[in-house]
SEFIZA-3560 file (N, C-alpha, C; in Angstrom, 3 decimals):
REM SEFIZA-3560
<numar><xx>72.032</xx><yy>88.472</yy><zz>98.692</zz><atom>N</atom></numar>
<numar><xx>72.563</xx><yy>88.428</yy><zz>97.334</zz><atom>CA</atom></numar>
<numar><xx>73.303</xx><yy>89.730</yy><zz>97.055</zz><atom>C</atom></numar>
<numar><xx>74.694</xx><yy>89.591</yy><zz>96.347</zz><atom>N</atom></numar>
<numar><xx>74.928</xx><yy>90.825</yy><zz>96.013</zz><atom>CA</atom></numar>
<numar><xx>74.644</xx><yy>91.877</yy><zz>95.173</zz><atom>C</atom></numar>
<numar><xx>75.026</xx><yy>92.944</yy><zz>95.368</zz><atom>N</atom></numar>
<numar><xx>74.621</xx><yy>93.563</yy><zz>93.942</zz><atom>CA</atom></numar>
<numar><xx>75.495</xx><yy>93.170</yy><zz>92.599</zz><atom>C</atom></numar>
<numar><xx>75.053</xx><yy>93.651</yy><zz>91.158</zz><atom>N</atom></numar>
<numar><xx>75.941</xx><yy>93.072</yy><zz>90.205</zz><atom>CA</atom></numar>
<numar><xx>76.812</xx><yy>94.011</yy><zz>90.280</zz><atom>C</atom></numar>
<numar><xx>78.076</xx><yy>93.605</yy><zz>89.616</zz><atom>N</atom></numar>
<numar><xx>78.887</xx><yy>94.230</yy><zz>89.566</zz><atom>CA</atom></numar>
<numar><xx>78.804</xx><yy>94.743</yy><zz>88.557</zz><atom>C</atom></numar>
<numar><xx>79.581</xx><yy>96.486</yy><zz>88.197</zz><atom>N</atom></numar>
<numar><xx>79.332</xx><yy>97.260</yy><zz>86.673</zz><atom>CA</atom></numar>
<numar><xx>80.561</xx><yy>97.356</yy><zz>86.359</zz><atom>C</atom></numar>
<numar><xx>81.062</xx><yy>97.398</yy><zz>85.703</zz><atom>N</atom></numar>
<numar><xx>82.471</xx><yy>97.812</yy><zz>84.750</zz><atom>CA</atom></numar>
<numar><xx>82.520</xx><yy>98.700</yy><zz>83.476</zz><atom>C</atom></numar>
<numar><xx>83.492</xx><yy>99.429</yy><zz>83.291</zz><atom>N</atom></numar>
<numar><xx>83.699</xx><yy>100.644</yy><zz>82.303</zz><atom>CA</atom></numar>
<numar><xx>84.652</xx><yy>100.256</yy><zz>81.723</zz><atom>C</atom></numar>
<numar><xx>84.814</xx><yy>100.060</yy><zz>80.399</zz><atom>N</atom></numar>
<numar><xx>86.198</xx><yy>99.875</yy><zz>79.754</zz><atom>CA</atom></numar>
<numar><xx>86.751</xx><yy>101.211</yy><zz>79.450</zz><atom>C</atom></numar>
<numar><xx>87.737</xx><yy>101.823</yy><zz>79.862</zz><atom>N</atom></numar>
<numar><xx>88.767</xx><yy>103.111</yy><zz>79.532</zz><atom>CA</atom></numar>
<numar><xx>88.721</xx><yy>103.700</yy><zz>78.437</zz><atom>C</atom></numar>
<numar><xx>89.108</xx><yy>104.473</yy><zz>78.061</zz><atom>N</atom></numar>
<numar><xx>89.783</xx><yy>104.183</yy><zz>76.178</zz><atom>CA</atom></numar>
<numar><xx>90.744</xx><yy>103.956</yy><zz>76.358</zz><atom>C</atom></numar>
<numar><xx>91.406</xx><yy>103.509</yy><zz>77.184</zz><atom>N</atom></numar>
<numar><xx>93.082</xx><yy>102.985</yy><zz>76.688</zz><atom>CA</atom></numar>
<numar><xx>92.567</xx><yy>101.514</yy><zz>76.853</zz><atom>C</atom></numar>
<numar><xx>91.266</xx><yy>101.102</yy><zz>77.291</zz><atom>N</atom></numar>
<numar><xx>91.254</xx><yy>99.539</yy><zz>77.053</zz><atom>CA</atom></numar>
<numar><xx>91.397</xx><yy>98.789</yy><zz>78.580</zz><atom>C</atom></numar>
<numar><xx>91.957</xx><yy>99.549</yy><zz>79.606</zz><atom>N</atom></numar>
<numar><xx>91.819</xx><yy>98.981</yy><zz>81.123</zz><atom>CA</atom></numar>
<numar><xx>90.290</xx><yy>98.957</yy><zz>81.118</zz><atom>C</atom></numar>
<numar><xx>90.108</xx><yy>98.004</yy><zz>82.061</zz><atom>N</atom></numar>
<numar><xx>88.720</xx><yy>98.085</yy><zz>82.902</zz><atom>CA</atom></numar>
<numar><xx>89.025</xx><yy>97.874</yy><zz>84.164</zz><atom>C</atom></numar>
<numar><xx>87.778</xx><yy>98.589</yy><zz>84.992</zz><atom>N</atom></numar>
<numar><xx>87.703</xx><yy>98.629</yy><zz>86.113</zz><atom>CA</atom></numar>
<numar><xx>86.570</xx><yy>98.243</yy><zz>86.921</zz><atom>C</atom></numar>
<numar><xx>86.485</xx><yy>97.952</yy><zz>87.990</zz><atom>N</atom></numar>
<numar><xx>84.965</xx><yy>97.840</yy><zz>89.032</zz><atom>CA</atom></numar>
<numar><xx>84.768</xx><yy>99.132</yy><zz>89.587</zz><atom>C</atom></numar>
<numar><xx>83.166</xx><yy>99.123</yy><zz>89.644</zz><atom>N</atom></numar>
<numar><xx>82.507</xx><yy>100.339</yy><zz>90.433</zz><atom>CA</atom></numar>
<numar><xx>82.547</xx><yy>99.617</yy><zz>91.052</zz><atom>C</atom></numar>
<numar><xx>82.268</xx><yy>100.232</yy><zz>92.699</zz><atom>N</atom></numar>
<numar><xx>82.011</xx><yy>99.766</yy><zz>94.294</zz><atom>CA</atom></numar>
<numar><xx>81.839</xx><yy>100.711</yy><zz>95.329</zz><atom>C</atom></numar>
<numar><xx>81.435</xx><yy>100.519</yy><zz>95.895</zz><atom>N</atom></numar>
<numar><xx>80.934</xx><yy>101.195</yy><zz>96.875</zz><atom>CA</atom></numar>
<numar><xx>82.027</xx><yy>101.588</yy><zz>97.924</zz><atom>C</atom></numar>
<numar><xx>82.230</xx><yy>102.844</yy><zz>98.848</zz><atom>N</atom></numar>
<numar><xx>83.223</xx><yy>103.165</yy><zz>99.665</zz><atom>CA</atom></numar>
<numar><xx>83.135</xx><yy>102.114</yy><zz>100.914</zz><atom>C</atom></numar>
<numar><xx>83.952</xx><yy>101.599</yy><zz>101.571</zz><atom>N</atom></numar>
<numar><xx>83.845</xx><yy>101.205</yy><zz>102.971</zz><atom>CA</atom></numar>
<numar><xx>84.549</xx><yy>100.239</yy><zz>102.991</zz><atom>C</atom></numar>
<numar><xx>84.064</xx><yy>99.254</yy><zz>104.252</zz><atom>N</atom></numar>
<numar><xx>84.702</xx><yy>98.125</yy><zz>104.445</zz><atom>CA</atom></numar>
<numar><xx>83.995</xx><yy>97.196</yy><zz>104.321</zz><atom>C</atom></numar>
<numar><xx>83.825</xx><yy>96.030</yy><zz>104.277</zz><atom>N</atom></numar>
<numar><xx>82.944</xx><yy>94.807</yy><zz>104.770</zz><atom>CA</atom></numar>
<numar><xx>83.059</xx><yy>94.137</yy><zz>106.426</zz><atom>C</atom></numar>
<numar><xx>84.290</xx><yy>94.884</yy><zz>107.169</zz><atom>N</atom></numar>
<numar><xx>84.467</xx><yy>94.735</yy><zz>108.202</zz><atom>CA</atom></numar>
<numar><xx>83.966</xx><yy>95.590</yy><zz>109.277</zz><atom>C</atom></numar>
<numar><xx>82.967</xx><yy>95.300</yy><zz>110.066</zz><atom>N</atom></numar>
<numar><xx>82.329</xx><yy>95.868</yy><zz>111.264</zz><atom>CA</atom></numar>
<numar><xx>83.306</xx><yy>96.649</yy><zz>112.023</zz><atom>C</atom></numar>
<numar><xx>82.721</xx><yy>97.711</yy><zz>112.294</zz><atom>N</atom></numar>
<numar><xx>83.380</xx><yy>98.415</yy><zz>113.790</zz><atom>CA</atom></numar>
<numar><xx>84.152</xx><yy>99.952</yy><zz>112.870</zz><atom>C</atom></numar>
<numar><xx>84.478</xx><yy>100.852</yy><zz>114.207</zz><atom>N</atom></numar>
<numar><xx>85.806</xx><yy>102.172</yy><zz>113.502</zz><atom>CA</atom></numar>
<numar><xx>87.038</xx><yy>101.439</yy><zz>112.547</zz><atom>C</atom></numar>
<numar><xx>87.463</xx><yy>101.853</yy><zz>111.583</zz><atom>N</atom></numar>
<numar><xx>88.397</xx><yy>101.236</yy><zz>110.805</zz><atom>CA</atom></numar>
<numar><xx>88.070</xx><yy>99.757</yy><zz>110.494</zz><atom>C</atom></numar>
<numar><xx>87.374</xx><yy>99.014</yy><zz>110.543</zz><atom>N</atom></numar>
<numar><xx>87.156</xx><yy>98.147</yy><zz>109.779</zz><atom>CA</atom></numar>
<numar><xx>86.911</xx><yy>97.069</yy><zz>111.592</zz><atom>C</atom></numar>
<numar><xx>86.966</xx><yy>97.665</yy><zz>112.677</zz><atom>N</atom></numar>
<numar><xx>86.987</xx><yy>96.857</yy><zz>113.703</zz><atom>CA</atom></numar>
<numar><xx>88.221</xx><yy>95.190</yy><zz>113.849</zz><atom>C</atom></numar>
<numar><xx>88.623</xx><yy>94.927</yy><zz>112.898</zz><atom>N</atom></numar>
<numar><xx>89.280</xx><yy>93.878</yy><zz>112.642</zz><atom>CA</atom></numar>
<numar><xx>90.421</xx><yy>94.024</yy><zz>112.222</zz><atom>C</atom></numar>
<numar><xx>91.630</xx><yy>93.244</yy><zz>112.511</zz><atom>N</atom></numar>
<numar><xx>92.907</xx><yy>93.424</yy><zz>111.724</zz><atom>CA</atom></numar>
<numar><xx>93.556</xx><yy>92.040</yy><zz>111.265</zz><atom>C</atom></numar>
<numar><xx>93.945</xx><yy>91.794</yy><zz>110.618</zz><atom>N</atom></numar>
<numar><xx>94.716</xx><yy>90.378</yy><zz>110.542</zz><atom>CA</atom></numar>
<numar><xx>96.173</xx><yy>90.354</yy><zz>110.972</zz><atom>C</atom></numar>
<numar><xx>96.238</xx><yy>89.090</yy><zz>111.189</zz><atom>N</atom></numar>
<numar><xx>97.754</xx><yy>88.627</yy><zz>111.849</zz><atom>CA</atom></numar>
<numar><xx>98.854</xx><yy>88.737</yy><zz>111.136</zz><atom>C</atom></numar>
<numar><xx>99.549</xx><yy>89.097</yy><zz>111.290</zz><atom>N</atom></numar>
<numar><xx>100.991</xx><yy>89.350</yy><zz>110.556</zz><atom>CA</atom></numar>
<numar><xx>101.411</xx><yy>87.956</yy><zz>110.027</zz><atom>C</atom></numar>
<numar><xx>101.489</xx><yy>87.059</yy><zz>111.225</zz><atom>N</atom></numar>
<numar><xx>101.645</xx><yy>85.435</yy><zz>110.622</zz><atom>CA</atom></numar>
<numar><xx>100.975</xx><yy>84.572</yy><zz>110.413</zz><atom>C</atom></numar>
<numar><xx>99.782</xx><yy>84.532</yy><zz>110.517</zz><atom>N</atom></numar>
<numar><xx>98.913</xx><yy>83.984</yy><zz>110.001</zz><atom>CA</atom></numar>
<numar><xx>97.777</xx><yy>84.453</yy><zz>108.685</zz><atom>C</atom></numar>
<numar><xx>96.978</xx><yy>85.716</yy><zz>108.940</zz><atom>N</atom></numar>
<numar><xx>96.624</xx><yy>85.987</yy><zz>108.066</zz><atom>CA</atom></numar>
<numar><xx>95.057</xx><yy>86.398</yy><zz>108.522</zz><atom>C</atom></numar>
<numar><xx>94.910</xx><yy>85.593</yy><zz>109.661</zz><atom>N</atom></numar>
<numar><xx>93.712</xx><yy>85.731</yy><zz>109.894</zz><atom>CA</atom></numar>
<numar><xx>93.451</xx><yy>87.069</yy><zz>110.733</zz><atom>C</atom></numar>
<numar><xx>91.684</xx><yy>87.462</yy><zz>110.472</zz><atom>N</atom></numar>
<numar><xx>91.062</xx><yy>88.764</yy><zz>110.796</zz><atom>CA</atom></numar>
<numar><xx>90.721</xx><yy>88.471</yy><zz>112.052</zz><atom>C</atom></numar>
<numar><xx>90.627</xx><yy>89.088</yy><zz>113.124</zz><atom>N</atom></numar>
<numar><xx>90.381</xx><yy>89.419</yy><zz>114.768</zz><atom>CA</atom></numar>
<numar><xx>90.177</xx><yy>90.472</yy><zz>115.264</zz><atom>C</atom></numar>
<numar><xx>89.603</xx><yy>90.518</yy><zz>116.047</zz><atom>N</atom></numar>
<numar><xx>89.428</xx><yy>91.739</yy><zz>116.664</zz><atom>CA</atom></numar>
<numar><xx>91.041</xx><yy>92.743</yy><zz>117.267</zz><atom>C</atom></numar>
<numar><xx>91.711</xx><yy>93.562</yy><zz>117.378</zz><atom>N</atom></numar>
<numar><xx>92.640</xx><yy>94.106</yy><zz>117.838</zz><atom>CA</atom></numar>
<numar><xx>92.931</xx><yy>93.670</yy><zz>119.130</zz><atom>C</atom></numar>
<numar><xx>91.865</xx><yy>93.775</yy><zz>119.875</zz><atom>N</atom></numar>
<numar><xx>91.962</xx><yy>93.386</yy><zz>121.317</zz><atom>CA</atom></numar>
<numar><xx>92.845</xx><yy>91.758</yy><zz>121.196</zz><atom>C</atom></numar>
<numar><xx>92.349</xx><yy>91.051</yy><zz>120.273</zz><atom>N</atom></numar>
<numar><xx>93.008</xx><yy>89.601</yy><zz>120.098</zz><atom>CA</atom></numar>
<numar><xx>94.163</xx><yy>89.764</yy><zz>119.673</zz><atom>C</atom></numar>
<numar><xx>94.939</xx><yy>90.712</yy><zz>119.223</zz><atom>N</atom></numar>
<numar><xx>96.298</xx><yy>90.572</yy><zz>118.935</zz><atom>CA</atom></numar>
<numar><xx>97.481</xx><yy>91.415</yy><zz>119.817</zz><atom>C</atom></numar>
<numar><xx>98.593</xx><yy>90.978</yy><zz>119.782</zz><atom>N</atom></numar>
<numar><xx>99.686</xx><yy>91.537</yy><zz>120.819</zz><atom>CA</atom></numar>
<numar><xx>100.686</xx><yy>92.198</yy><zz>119.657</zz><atom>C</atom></numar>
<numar><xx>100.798</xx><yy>93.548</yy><zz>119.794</zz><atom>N</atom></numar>
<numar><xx>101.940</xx><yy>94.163</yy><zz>118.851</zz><atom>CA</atom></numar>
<numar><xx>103.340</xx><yy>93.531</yy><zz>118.615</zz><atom>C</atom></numar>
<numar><xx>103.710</xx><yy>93.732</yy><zz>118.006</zz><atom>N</atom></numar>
<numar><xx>105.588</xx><yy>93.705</yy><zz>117.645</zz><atom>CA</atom></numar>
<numar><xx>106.114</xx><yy>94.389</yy><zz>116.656</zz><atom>C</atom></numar>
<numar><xx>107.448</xx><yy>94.269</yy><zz>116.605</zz><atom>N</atom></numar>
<numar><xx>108.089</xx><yy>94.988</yy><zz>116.312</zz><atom>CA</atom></numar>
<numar><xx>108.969</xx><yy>94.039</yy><zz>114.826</zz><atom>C</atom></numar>
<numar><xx>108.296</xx><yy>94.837</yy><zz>113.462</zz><atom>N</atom></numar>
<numar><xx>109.427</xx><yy>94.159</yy><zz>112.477</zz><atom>CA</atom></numar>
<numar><xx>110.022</xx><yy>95.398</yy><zz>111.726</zz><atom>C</atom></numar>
<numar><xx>111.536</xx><yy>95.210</yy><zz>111.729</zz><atom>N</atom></numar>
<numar><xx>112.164</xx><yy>96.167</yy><zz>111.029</zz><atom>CA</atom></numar>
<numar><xx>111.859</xx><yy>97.782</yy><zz>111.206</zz><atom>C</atom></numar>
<numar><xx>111.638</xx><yy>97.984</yy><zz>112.535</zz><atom>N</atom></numar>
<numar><xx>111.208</xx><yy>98.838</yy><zz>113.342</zz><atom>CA</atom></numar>
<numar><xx>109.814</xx><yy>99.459</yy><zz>112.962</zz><atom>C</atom></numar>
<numar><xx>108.888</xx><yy>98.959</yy><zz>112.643</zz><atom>N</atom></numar>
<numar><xx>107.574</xx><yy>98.648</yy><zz>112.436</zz><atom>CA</atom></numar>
<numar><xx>106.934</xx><yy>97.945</yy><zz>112.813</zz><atom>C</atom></numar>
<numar><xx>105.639</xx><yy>98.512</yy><zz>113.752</zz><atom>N</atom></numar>
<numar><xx>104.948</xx><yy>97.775</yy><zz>114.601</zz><atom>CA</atom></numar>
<numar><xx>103.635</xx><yy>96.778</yy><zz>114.019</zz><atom>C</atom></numar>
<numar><xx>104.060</xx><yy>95.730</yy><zz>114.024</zz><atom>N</atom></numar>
<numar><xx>103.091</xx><yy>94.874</yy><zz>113.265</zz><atom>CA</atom></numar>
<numar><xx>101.882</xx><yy>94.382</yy><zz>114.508</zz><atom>C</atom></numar>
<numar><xx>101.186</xx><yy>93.305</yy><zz>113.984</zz><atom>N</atom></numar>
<numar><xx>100.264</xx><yy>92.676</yy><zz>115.198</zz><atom>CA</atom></numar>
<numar><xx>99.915</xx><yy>90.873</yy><zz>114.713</zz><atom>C</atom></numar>
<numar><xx>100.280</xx><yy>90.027</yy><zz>115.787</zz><atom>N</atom></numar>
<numar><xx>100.169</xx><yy>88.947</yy><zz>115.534</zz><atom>CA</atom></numar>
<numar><xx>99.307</xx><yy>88.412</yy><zz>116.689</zz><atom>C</atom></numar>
<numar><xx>98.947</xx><yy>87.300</yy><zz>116.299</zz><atom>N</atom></numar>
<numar><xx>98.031</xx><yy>86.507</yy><zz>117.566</zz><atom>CA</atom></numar>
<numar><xx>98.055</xx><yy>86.304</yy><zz>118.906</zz><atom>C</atom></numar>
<numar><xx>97.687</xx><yy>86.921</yy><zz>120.008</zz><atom>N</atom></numar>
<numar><xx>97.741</xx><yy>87.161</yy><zz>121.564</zz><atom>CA</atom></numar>
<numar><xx>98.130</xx><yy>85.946</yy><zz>121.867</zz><atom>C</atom></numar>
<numar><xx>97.280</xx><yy>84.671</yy><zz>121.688</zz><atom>N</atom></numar>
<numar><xx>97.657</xx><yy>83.684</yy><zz>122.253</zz><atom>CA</atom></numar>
<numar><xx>98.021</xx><yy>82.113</yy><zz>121.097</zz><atom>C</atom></numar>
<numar><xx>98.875</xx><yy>82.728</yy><zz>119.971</zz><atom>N</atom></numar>
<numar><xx>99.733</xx><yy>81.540</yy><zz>119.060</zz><atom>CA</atom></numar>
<numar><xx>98.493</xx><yy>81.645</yy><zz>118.013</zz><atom>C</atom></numar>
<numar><xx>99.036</xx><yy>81.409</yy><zz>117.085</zz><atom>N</atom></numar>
<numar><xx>98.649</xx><yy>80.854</yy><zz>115.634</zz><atom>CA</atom></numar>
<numar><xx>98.018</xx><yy>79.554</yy><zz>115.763</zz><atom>C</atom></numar>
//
């Protein structure tokens, strides 16, 4: 079960969530990355780099 969530209203009237630092994803850096075209989370090892707009993205080793 989770914990509840707490919220602070501002004085300008924003609110926000408390939370805790981290990830929910296992491993260094979160162990997981998602696919550029799909969306879905994998391990790094499961994805093959490329190149968009001279920025190296990462999509699915073996197809969507």
């Amino acid at each position: 079960m989770k914990d509840e969530v707490k919220t602070k209203v501002r004085p300008d009237g924003l609110r926000y969530e408390s939370k805790s630092v981290g990830t929910d994803f296992p491993g260094p850096y979160g162990g997981t990355m998602s696919c550029f075209l799909c969306g879905q989370h994998m391990p790094r090892s499961r994805l093959a780099p490329f190149k968009v707009a001279g920025a190296q993205q990462f999509r699915c080793r073996n197809g969507c």
